[in-house]
C-alpha angles and dihedrals in degrees: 000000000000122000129191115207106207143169114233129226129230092270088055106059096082087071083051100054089037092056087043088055090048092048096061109096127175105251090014112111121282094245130146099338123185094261098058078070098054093050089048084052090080087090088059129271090263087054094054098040076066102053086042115100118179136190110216128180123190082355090297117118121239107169146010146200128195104202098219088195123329093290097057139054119178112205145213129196126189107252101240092038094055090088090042099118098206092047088052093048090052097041085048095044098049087042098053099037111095113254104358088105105340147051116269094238133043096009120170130188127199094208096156108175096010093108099166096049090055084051096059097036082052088051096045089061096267105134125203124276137216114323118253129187121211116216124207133190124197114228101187082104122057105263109233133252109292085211092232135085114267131201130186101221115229124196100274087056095047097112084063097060094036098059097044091049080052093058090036087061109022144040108212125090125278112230137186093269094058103041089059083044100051088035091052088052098049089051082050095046087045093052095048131093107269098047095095089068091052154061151197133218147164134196127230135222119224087269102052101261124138112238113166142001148194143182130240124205120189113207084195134282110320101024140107112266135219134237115195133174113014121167146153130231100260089229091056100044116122097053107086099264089129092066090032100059080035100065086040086060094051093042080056091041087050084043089057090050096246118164093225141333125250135194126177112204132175104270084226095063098086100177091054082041083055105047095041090058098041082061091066092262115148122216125223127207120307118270136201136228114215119234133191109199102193133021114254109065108157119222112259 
């Protein structure tokens, strides 16, 4: 069949977040979800039209990547198109060949449930990554009090999340420059397309003080969730903060009507392992990146 491999534009984002939604499924893989998308689109919807690259056949899409810098794409395949063997040769052609959608050299590719894309990548030289675990948390049932207040930030209260979410994810100090820098992205991120199906929000101490945060992304009723990210103020870590923003952003998530809520973590990150699973989160088996070290693979 003939597939035609496209970069969308801006207007065509919506067809895009719509087939992502479709494609969650509870007990499917966690791979690209709508909402990897709205936390990309910090960078602007332009921005993310851009690192977007889509498979379409007959006009129907069958498959997206999301480019997460020029070395990764994290992929997404339609559930009943992931067997189909000519839409797994040309995923796996334009992903292994150098420059077409990524870099030449170091190139990775998230590619969770597409099983017969990872063969042919593996048989095309690629080798497996870094193990990760997905964690998912059934919200059939009400999710119990996190213990601690809870606020879903808005758009006049974004410099609080966004410096907790600083000190949650770097070390250095956060200056004036980039706090009008990563504040100016979040209101980005918040006027954008894809901010309807999310939230914010941000956990305080008993003095009032923020101390971590998370994002919540709906697919739709019905539908697992995202959360992504989640992180605690590195000067408050040790107190249970971590569970404790985590269960807020499955009671939103529950709010929202998702199914479930899902997380994926480096199994190697055992305090994110830990409180995930302290939140009543339950991991699944362990999954692989691919990874192509060097430009030049041959088709098998």
């Amino acid at each position: 069949m003939s597939i035609i491999l496209s970069t969308p534009s801006v207007d065509e984002l919506p067809p895009a977040v719509d087939a992502l939604k479709r494609w969650q499924h509870d007990g499917g893989p966690l791979q690209l979800h709508s909402g990897d998308l709205g936390w990309h689109s910090l960078r602007g919807a332009e921005a993310t039209a851009a690192d977007l690259r889509m498979w379409l056949h007959d006009g129907v899409v069958h498959a997206i990547g999301l480019l997460d810098g020029p070395e990764l794409v994290r992929m997404a395949v339609a559930p009943d198109w992931r067997d189909d063997e000519a839409l797994a040769r040309r995923l796996a052609a334009d992903l292994d060949a150098p420059g077409r959608v990524l870099d030449p050299d170091g190139a990775t590719v998230e590619a969770r449930g597409a099983q017969r894309l990872t063969q042919l990548l593996l048989e095309r030289g690629w080798e497996r990554d870094e193990p990760w675990t997905t964690f998912h948390r059934c919200l059939s049932d009400p999710v119990q009090d996190c213990g601690l207040r809870i606020e879903t930030i808005e758009s006049d209260r974004a410099e609080v999340w966004v410096g907790v979410h600083w000190f949650a994810f770097r070390g250095s100090p956060f200056t004036d420059a980039d706090r009008h820098r990563t504040v100016g992205r979040w209101l980005a991120m918040a006027g954008g397309p894809f901010y309807a199906d999310a939230r914010c929000l941000a956990a305080f101490d008993q003095g009032g003080e923020a101390v971590a945060v998370a994002a919540v992304w709906s697919a739709g009723p019905g539908r697992p969730g995202l959360l992504e990210p989640m992180g605690v103020h590195q000067s408050h870590r040790g107190h249970g903060y971590g569970t404790a923003i985590t269960l807020a952003a499955a009671a939103a998530l529950r709010d929202m009507g998702s199914s479930s809520a899902s997380v994926c973590v480096e199994s190697s990150n055992v305090g994110a392992v830990a409180t995930y699973a302290s939140a009543g989160f339950t991991p699944s088996a362990e999954v692989t990146d691919l990874r192509r070290r060097t430009a030049g693979w041959k088709a098998s």
